[in-house]
C-alpha positions as CSV (number, residue, x, y, z in Angstrom):
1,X,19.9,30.9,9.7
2,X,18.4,28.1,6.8
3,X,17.5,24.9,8.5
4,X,17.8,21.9,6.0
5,X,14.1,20.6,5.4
6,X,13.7,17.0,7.0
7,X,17.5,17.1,8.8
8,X,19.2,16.6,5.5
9,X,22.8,16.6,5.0
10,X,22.5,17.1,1.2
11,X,24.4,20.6,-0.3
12,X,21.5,22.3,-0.4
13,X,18.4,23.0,2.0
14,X,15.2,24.3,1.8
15,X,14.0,27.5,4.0
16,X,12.2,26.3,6.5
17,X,10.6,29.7,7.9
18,X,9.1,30.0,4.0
19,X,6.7,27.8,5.1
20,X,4.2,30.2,6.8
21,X,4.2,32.3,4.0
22,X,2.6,29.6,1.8
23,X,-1.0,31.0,0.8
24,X,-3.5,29.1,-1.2
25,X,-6.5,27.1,-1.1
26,X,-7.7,23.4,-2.3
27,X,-8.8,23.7,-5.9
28,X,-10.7,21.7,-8.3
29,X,-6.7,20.6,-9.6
30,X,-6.2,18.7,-5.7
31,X,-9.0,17.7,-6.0
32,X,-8.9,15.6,-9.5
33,X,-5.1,14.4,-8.3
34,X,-6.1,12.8,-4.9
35,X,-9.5,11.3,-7.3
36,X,-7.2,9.7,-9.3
37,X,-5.1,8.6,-6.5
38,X,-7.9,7.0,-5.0
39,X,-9.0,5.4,-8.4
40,X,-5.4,3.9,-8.3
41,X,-6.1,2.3,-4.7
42,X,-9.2,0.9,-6.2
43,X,-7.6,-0.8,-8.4
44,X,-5.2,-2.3,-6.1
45,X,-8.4,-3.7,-4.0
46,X,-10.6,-4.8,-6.6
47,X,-7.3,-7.3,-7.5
48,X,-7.2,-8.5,-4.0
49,X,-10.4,-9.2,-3.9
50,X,-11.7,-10.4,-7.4
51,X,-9.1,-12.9,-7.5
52,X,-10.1,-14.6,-4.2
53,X,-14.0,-15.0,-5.0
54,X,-13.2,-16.3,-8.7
55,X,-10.6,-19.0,-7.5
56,X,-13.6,-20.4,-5.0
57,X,-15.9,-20.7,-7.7
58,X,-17.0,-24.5,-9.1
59,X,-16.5,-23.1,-13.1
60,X,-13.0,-21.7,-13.1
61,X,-11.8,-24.5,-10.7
62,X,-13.3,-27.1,-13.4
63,X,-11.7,-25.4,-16.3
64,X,-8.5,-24.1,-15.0
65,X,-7.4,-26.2,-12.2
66,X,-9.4,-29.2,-12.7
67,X,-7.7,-31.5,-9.7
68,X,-8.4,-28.8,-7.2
69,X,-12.1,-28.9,-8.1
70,X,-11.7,-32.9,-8.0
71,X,-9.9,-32.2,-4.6
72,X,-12.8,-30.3,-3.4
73,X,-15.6,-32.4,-4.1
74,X,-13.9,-35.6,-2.3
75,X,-15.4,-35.8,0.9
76,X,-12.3,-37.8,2.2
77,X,-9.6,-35.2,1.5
78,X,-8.6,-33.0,4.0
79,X,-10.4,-29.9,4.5
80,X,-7.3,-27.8,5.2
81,X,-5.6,-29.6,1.9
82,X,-8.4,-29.2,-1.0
83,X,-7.2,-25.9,-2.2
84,X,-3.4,-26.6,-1.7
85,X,-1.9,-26.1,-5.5
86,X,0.6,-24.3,-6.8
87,X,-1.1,-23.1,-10.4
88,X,-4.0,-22.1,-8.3
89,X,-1.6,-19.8,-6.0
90,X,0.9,-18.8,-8.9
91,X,-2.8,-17.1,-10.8
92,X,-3.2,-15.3,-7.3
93,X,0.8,-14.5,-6.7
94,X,2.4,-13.6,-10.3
95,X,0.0,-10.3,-10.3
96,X,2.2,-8.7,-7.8
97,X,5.6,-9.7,-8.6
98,X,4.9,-8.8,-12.4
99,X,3.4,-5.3,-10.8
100,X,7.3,-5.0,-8.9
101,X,9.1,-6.2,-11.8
102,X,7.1,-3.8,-14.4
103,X,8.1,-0.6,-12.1
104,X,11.4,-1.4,-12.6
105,X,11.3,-1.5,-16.5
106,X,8.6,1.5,-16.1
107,X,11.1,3.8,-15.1
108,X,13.6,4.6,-17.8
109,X,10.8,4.7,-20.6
110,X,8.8,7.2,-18.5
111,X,11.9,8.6,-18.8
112,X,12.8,8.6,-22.7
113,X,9.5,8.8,-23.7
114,X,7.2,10.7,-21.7
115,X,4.7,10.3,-18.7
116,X,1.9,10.2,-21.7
117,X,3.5,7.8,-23.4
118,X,3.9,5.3,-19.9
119,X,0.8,6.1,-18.9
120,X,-0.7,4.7,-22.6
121,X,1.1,1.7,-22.0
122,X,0.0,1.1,-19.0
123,X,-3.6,1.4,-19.6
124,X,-3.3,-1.1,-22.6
125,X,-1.7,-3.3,-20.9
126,X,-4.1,-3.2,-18.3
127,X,-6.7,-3.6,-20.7
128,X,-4.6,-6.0,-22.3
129,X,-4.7,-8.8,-19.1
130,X,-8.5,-8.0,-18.1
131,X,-9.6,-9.2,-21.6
132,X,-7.3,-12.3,-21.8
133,X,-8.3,-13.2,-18.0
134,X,-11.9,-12.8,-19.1
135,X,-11.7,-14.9,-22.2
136,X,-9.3,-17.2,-21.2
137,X,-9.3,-20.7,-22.4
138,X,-6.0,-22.4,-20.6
139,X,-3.9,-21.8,-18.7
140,X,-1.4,-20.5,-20.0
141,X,-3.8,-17.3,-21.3
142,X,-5.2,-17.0,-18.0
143,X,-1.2,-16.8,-16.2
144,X,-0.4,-14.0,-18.8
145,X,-3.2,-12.4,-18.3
146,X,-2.3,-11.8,-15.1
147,X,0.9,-11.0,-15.6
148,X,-0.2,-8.3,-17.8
149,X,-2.6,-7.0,-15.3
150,X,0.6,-6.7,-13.0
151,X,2.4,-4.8,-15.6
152,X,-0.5,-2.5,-16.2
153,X,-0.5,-1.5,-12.7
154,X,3.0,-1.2,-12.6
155,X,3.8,1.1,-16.0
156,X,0.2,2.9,-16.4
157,X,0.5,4.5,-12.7
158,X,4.4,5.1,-13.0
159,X,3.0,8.6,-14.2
160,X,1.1,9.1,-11.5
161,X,3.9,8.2,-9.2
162,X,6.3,10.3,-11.1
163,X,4.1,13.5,-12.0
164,X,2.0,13.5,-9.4
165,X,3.1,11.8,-6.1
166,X,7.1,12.6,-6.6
167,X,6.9,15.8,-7.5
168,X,5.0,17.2,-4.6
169,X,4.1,20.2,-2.4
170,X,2.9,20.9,0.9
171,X,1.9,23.4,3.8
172,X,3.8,23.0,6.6
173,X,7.0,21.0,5.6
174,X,8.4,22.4,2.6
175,X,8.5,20.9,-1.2
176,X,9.7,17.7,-1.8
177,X,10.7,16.8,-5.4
178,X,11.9,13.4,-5.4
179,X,13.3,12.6,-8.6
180,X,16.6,11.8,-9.1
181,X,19.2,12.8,-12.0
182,X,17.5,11.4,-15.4
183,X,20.6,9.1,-15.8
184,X,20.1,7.3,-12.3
185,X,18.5,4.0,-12.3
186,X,15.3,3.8,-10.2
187,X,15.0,1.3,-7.5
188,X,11.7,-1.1,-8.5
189,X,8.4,0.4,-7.1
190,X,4.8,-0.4,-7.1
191,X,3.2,3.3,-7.9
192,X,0.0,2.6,-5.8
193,X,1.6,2.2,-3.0
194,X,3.8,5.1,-3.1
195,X,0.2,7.8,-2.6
196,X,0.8,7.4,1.2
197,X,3.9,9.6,0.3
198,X,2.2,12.0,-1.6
199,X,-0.8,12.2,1.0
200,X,1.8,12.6,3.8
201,X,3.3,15.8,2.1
202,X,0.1,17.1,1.1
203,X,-1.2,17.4,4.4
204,X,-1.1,20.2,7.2
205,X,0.9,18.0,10.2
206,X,-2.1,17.4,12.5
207,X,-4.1,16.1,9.8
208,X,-1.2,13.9,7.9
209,X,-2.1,10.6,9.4
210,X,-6.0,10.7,8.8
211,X,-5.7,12.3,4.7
212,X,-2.3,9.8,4.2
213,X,-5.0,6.7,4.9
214,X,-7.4,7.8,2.2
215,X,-5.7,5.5,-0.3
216,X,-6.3,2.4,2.4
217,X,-9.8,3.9,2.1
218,X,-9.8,3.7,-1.4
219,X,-8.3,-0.2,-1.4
220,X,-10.8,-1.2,1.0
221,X,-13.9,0.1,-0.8
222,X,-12.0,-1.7,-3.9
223,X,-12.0,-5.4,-2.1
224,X,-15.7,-4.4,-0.8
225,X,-16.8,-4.0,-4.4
226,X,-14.9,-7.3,-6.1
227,X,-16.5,-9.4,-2.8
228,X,-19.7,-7.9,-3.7
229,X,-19.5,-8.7,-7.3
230,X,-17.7,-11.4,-6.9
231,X,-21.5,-12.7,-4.6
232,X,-23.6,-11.8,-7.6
233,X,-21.3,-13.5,-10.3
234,X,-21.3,-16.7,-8.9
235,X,-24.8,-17.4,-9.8
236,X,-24.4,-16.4,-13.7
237,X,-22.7,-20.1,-14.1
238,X,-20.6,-21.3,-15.8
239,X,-19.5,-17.9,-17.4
240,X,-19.6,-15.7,-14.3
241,X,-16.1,-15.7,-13.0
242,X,-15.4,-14.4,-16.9
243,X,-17.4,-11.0,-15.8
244,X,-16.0,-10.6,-12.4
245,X,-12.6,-10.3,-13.9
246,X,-13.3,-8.7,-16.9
247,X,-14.8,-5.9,-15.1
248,X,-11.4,-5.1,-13.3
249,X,-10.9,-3.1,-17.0
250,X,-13.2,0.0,-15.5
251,X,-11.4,0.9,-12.8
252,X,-7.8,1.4,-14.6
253,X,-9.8,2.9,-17.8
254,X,-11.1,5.7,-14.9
255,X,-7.5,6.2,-13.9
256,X,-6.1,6.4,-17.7
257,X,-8.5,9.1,-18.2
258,X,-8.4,10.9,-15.6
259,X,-4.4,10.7,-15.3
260,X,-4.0,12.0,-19.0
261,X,-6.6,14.9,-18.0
262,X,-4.2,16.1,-15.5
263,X,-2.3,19.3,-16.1
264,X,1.9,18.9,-15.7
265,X,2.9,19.9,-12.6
266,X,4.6,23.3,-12.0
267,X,7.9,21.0,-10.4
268,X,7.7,19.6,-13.3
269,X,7.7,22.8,-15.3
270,X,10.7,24.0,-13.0
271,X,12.6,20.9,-13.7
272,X,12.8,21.6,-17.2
273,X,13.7,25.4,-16.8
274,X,10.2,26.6,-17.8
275,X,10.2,28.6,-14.5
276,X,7.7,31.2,-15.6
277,X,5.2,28.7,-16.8
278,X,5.5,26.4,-13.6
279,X,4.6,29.7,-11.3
280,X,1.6,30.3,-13.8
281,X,0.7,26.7,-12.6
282,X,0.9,27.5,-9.4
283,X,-0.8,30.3,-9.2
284,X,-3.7,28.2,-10.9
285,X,-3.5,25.3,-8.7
286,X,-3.4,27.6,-5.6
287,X,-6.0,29.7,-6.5
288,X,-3.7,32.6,-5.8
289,X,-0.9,34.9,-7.1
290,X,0.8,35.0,-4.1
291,X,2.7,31.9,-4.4
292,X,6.3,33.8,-4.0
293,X,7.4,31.3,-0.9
294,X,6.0,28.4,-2.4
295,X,7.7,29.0,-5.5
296,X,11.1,29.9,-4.5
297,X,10.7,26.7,-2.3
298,X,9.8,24.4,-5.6
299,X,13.2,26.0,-7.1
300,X,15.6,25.3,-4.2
301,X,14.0,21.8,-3.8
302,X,14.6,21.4,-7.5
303,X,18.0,22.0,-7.1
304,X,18.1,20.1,-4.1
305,X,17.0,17.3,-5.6
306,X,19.0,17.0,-8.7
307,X,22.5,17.6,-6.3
308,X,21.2,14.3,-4.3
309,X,23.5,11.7,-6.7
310,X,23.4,8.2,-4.6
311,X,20.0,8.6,-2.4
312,X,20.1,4.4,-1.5
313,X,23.7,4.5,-0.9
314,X,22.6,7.7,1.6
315,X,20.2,5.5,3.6
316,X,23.2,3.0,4.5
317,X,24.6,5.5,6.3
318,X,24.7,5.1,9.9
319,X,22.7,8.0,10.8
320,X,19.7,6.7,8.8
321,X,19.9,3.7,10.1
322,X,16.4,3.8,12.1
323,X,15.1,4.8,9.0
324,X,15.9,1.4,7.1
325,X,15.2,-0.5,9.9
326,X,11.6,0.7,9.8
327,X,11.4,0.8,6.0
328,X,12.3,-3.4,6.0
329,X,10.1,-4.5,8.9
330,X,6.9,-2.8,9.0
331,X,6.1,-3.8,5.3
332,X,7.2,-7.3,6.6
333,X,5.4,-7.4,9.6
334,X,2.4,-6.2,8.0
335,X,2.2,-9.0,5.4
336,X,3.0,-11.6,8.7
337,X,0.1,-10.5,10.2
338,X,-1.7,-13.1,7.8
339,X,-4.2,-10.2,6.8
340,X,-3.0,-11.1,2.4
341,X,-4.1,-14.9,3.2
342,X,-7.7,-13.8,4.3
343,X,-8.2,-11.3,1.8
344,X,-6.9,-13.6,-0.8
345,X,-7.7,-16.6,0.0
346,X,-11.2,-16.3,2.5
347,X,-13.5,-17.6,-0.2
348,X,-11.8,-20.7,-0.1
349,X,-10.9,-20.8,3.4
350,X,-14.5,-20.6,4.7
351,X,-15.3,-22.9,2.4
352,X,-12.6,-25.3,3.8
353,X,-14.0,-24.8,7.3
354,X,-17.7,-26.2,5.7
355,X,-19.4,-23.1,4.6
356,X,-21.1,-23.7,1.4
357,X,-20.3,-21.7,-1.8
358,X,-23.1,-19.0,-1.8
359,X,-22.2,-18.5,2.7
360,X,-18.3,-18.3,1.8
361,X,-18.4,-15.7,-0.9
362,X,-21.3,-13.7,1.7
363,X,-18.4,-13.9,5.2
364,X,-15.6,-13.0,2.5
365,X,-18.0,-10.2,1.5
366,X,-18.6,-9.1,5.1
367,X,-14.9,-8.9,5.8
368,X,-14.9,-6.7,3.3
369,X,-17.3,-4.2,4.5
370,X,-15.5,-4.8,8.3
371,X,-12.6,-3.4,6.6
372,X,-13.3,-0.8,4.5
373,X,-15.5,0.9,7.6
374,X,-12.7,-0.2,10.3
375,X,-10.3,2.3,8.3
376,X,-13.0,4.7,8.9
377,X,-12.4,4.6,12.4
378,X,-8.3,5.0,12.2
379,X,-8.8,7.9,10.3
380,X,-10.8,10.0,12.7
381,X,-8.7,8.6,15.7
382,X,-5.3,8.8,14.0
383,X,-4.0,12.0,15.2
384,X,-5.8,12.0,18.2
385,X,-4.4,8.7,19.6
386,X,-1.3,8.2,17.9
387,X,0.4,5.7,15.6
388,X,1.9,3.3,18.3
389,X,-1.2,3.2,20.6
390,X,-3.3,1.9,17.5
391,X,-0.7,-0.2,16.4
392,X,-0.6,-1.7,19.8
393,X,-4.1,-2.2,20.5
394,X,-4.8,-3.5,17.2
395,X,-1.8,-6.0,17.5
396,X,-3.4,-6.8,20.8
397,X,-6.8,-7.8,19.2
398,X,-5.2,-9.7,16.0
399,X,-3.1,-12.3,18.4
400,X,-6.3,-13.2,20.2
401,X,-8.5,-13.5,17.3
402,X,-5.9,-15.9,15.7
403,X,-5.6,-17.8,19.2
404,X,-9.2,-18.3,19.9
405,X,-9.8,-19.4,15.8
406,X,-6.7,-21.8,16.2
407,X,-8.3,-23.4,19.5
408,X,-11.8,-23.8,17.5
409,X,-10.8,-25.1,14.8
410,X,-8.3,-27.4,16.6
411,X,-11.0,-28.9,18.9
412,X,-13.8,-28.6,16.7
413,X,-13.2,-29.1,13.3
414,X,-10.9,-31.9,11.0
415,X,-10.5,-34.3,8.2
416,X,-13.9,-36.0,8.8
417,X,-15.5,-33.0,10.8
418,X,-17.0,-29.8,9.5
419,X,-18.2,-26.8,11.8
420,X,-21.1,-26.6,13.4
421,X,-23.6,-23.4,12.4
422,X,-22.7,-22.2,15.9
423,X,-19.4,-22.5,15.7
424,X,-19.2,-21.1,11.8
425,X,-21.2,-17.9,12.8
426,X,-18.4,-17.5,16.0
427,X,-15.5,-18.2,13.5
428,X,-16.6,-15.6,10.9
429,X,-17.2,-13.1,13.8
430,X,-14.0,-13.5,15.2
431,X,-12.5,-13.2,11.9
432,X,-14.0,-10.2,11.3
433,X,-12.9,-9.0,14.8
434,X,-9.4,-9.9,13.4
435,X,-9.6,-7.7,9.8
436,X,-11.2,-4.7,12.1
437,X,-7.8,-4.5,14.5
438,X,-6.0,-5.2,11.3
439,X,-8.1,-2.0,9.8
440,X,-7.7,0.6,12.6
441,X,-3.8,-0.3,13.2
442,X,-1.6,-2.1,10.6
443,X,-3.1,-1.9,7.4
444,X,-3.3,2.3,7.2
445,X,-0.5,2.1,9.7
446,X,1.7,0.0,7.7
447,X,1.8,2.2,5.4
448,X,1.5,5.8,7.0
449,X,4.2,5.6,9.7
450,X,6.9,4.9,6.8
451,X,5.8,7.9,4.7
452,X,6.3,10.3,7.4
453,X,9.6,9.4,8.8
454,X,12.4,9.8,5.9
455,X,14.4,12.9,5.7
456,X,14.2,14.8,2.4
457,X,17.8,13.4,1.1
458,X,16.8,9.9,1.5
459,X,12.8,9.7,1.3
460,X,12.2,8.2,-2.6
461,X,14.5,5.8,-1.6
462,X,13.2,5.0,2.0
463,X,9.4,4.8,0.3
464,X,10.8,2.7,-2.4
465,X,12.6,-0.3,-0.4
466,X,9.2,0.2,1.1
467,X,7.2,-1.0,-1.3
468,X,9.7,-3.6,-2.6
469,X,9.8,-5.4,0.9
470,X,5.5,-5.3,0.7
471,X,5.4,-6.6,-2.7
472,X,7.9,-9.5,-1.8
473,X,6.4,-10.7,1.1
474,X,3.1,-10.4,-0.6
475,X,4.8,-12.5,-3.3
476,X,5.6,-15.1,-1.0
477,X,2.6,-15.3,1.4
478,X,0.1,-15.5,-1.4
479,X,2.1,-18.4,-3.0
480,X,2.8,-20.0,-0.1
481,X,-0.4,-20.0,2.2
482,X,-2.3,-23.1,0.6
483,X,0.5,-25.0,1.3
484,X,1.4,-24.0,4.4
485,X,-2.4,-24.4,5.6
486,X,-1.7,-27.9,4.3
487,X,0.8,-28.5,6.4
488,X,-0.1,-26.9,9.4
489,X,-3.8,-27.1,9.4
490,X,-5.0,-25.1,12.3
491,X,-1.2,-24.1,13.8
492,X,-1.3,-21.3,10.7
493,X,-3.4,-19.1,12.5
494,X,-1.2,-19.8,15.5
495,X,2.0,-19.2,13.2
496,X,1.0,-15.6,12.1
497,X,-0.2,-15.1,16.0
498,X,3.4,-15.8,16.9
499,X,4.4,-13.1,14.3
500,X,2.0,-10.1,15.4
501,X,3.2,-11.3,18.8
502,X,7.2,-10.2,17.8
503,X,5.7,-6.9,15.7
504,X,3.6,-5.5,18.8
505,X,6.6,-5.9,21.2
506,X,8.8,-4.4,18.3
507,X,6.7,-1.3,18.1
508,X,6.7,-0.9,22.2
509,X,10.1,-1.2,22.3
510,X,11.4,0.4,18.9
511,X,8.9,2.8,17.2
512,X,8.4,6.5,18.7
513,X,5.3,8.2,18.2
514,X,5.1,10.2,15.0
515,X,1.7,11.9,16.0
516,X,2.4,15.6,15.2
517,X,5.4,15.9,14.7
518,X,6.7,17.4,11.2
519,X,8.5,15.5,8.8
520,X,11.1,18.2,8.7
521,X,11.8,17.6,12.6
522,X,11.5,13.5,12.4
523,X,14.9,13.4,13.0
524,X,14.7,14.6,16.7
525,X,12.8,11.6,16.9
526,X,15.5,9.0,17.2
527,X,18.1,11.3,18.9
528,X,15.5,11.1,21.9
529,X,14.6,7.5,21.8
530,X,16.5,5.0,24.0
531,X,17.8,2.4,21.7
532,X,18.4,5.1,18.3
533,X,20.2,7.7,20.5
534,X,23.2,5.0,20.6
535,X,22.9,4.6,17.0
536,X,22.3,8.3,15.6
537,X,25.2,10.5,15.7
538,X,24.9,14.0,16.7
539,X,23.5,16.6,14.3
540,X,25.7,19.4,13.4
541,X,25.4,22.7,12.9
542,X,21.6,24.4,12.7
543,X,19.4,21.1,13.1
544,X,21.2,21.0,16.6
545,X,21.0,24.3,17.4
546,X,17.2,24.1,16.6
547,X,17.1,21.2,19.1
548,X,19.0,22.9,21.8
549,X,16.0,25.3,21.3
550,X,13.4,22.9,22.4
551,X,10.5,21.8,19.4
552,X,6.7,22.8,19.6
553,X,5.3,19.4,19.0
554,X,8.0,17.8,22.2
């Protein structure tokens, strides 16, 4: 008897005992695809953290935001108030709410025109926004700039998202082809963010949650390198800040390249009725001819695919109700955690707390590095430990680091105080104790656990609310931070400790471990947990007789 891939309910499944008669090996092809994948979380990075060095620097503040630099130079303005302007946040914010809104026109000309043709238009524009940020002269160049930066990264990686990550194949847990019927309009997605779904159905099972964190990898290094530019920049005054930005051109000029280098995919090839030629793919890719399992699999989850007609009105359904509940709050909850505000914004924050310009661009640098090797250590302990224990623990950290910043700067530091070297060094070491929780749980984390947990029938649409929820509340934190540090000086830190506070208990109470168990099987999941049980209906049929059966990975 067929088992539906991932509990799905659709009119067609996938064989599940195909599976372990998938034979292959990881060719030159996977290679240059996860490359580019990881050029794409680069690219993601190097924006976080290029925007936060050049926004501290005396130049750009004098030419762009001119009562900010006043601001900052007045010894009697409050420290936690000298940054606190809504231009100066809008040049940080519009970035990713032009990247959400561009994925949403990205779509439908992918569609009409080709993945080529998107993927042109992406890099241009991308190309477009690094040259008017670099050679800005108001500010109105510098805002579309921007903008056109966030449209670059949302059009020119809508091909990788849609050949590439979409369209996927795995060991262990079936093919997934993700598209829906060309006429169907595609919920908004940022494509970088949707690799953690491609890396989660690329792996074997006990290695899904370490290979799914190499685009986190990939962003971190990204932040590393714009903090480390961003340090040697700052001394090439006044035209610096011009270079730092300009340079974020490479990165998405690798990706163009390398994206239009890429072969179409044999689901691709299958889509389009070119069966024989997409099993000639295969073969390639695999390094094999004997691809007969994984090919008849690509086929049924072709046809699977294209009979699945209203995927987000499928997630509203009662039974996937777990599912949407985790897809909304742990995008949310990692945004809360106040990790977007340092990374943004820690230039200028160290440099409100009395660190001169050359020591605040060196701690923002550091966190950098704290983060990019912190990921380092959730990969290899990942599958060992679990999600909910690193989730935990690094929650655990994050609210203490917060608390004991909040306390120093509340006793130690105000409008006519600044921070004693003692007291900087043991702020910027607690800060960085706060980024490596943040790196081992919640940032890969964030990310992983919602890749892995959608059923076949529903997972484009689970992965895209998703990202939509991230952007949005990466919208809103990065335009709202300077203002609310304004207001509530050193009670912010405490305000985002309140938040990890609610998301740690949420996870102990709600979130069942995901460590080594197959996506296929992630529905037995909830039926087993104490709260979803009363919400998830009973399976009919073969997914419950496979239950009754018992599961390797219970």
């Amino acid at each position: 008897m067929e088992i539906m891939a991932g509990g799905s309910f659709g009119p067609a499944g996938v064989a599940k005992e195909r599976a372990e008669h998938y034979r292959g090996k990881v060719t030159v092809y996977v290679i240059i695809a996860c490359s580019v994948a990881a050029v794409g979380g680069s690219i993601f990075g190097y924006d976080i953290g290029i925007s936060g060095g050049v926004t501290s620097m005396d130049p750009f503040l004098e030419k762009f935001f001119h009562t900010v630099y006043i601001k900052k130079k007045h010894v009697h303005e409050s420290n936690y108030c000298k940054y606190n302007n809504q231009g100066l946040a809008a040049f940080t914010s519009s970035l990713y709410f032009a990247g959400l809104v561009a994925s949403l026109v990205a779509s439908p000309v992918t569609r009409k025109y080709g993945r080529r043709a998107s993927i042109i238009c992406g890099g241009i524009s991308f190309l477009v926004g690094a040259t008017l940020n670099s050679a800005a002269a108001n500010m109105a160049m510098l805002l579309l700039g921007r903008i056109m930066l966030g449209v670059g990264i949302g059009f020119g990686n809508q091909v990788s998202c849609f050949t590439y990550l979409f369209k996927c194949y795995k060991k262990k847990a079936k093919i997934c082809f993700l598209f829906q019927k060309p006429h169907n309009i595609v919920f908004p997605m940022f494509v970088l963010k949707a690799v953690p779904l491609y890396l989660s159905e690329m792996a074997p099972t006990h290695l899904r949650g370490g290979l799914n964190m190499l685009f986190q990898l990939a962003t971190t290094l990204g932040i590393f390198t714009a903090n480390m530019i961003n340090y040697g920049t700052q001394k090439l005054q006044p035209w610096g800040w011009r270079l730092s930005i300009g340079l974020a051109a490479f990165p998405a000029l690798l990706m163009t390249v390398g994206g239009l280098l890429l072969p179409e995919t044999p689901n691709s090839l299958i889509e389009q009725g070119l069966k024989e030629k997409g099993r000639k793919v295969l073969e390639k890719i695999r390094g094999t001819k004997n691809v007969d399992a994984e090919f008849e699999d690509m086929v049924d989850a072709s046809e699977l695919a294209n009979s699945i007609k209203h995927p987000f009105h499928n997630i509203l359904e009662k039974r996937n109700r777990p599912q949407l509940v985790m897809a909304i709050f742990l995008p949310t909850f990692q945004i809360l955690t106040g990790i977007n505000s340092i990374l943004f914004y820690a230039p200028m924050l160290f440099q409100s707390m009395g660190f001169g310009g050359n020591a605040s661009l060196y701690s923002s640098a550091l966190t950098g590095a704290v983060l990019a090797s912190s990921t380092l250590i959730s990969i290899a302990t990942v599958d060992r430990l679990g999600r909910r224990a690193l989730l935990i623990s690094g929650g655990i950290q994050m609210i203490a680091c917060q608390v004991i910043i909040a306390i120093i700067l509340g006793l130690k530091f105000g409008k006519d105080q600044e921070l004693s070297k003692g007291f900087s060094i043991l702020v910027v070491l607690v800060v960085c104790l706060f980024v490596l929780a943040f790196g081992w749980s919640w940032g890969p984390l964030g990310w992983t656990v919602p890749s892995e947990i959608f059923p076949l029938e529903i997972r484009s649409a689970g992965q895209s609310i998703t990202v939509a929820v991230n952007l949005l509340f990466t919208f809103i934190i990065a335009q709202s931070f300077l203002s609310l540090l304004c207001a509530f000086k050193f009670g912010i830190f405490l305000f985002f400790a309140g938040w990890i506070t609610i998301m740690t208990i949420f996870v102990y109470a709600f979130l069942p471990e995901t460590k080594g168990v197959p996506i296929e099987e992630m529905i037995f999941l909830w039926r087993k947990h104490w709260f979803w049980k009363r919400i998830v209906p009973e399976v009919a049929g073969g997914v419950a007789s496979n239950e009754r059966q018992g599961n390797s990975w219970n």
